[in-house]
N, C-alpha and C positions, 0 to 999 in steps of 0.2 A: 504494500500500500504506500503509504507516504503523501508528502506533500506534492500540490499539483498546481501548476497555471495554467487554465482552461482557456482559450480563444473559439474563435466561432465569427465567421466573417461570411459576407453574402449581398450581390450587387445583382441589381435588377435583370433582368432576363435579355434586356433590350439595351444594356451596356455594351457597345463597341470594346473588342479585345483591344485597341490598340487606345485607348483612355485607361484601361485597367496598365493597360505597360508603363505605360508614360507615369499611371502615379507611383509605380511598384520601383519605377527609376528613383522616381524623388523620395522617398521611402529610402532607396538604398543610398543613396547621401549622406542620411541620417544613421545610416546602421555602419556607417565605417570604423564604429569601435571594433568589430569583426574583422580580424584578420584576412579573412577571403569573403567575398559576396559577389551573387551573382543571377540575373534575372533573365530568365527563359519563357518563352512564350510556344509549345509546343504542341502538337495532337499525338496523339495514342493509338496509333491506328495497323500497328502490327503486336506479333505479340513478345516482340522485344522490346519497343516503347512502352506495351502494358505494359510490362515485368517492370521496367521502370517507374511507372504509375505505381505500383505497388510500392514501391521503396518509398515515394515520399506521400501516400494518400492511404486510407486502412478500405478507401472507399464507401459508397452510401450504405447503410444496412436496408433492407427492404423484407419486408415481412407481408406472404400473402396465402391466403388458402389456397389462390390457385395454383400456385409454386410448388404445393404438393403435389400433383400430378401431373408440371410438365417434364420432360424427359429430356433429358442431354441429348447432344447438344444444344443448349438453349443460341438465339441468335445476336442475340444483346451479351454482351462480354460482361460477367461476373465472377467471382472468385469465391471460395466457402459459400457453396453453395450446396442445401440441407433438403434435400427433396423430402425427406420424412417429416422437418420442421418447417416447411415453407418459408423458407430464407435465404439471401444470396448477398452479398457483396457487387454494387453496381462499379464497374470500373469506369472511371474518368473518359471522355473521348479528346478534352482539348484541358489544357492549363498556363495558365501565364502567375509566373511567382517566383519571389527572392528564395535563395536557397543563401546561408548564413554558414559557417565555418568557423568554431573557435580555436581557442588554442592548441587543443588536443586532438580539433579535425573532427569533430562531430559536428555534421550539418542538421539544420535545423530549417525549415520551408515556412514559409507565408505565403499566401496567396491567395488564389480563383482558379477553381474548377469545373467544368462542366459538364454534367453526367445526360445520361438519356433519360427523358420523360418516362420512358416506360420498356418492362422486358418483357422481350418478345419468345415464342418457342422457337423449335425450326419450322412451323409452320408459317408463324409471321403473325400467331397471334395474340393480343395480350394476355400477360397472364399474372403480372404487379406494375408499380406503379415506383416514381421515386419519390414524389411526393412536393419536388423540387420546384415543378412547371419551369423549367430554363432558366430557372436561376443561376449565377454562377456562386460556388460554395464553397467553403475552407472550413475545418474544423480541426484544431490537435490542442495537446499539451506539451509542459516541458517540465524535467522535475528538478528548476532550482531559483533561487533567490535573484540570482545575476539580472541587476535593471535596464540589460541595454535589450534583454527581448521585451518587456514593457514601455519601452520608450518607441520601439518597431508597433507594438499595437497599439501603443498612445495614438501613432500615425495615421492606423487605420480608423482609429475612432475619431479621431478628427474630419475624416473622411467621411465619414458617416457609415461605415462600411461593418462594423461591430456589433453581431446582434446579441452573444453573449460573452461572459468574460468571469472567470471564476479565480480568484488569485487567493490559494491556502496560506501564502507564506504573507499576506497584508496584517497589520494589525488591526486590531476591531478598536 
């Protein structure tokens, strides 16, 4: 268990990627306590960019009765995916976000992500839902005290871009 910084970011659906970059620059101006930084603006669309989606996203969780009885291959890219529990992991199809680098080389991501509306079988038909409607979304933690990632989500709240934010290690 332990202590946690929770973020959670998310920009309207009808956000141009290339306004989301341009703030993720200005952002990384501000994050030059960080030994390395560096902002990417990519899609997902083989499954060695997924794999790489995977490294920096856990992906949407999506919960659906119908997801019990669809069958692999599903046509919408998922990962832990529980056909008995109707559950799946939606994987990213595009993202644009700072990737952080500290002293020790553990990188740490910010950003926007953008998942599909909804998975599909191999028929093509639906069968959950992401819940998202085209939003672009970020959500993680990190488990320590160091103020220059709260000074990176300061940025994003300023932005307006913050929809939650849970800091264990604040004093009340």
């Amino acid at each position: 268990m332990g202590l946690t910084y929770y973020y959670r970011f998310e920009a309207a659906a009808e956000t141009p990627a290339h306004r989301l970059e341009e703030f993720l620059h200005l952002v990384e101006a501000k994050a030059r306590a960080f030994p390395q930084t560096m902002v990417l603006n990519a899609t997902f669309d083989s499954p060695e960019r997924r794999a790489f989606a995977r490294r920096l996203v856990s992906g949407v969780h999506v919960e659906d009765t119908r997801l019990e009885g669809a069958a692999l291959p599903l046509q919408t890219p998922v990962w832990d995916y529980c056909q008995s529990e109707g559950s799946a992991r939606v994987i990213p199809v595009a993202g644009i976000f700072l990737v952080v680098s500290d002293e020790r080389g553990c990188e740490t991501c910010f950003g926007f992500f953008k998942y599909p509306d909804t998975v599909k079988d191999h028929g093509g038909h639906i069968v959950a839902e992401s819940g998202l409607g085209g939003k672009w979304f970020f959500e993680d933690w990190v488990k320590t005290p160091d103020p220059r990632f709260r000074t990176i989500v300061k940025e994003f709240s300023r932005a307006g871009y913050v929809t939650e934010e849970k800091d264990d290690y604040r004093q009340s």
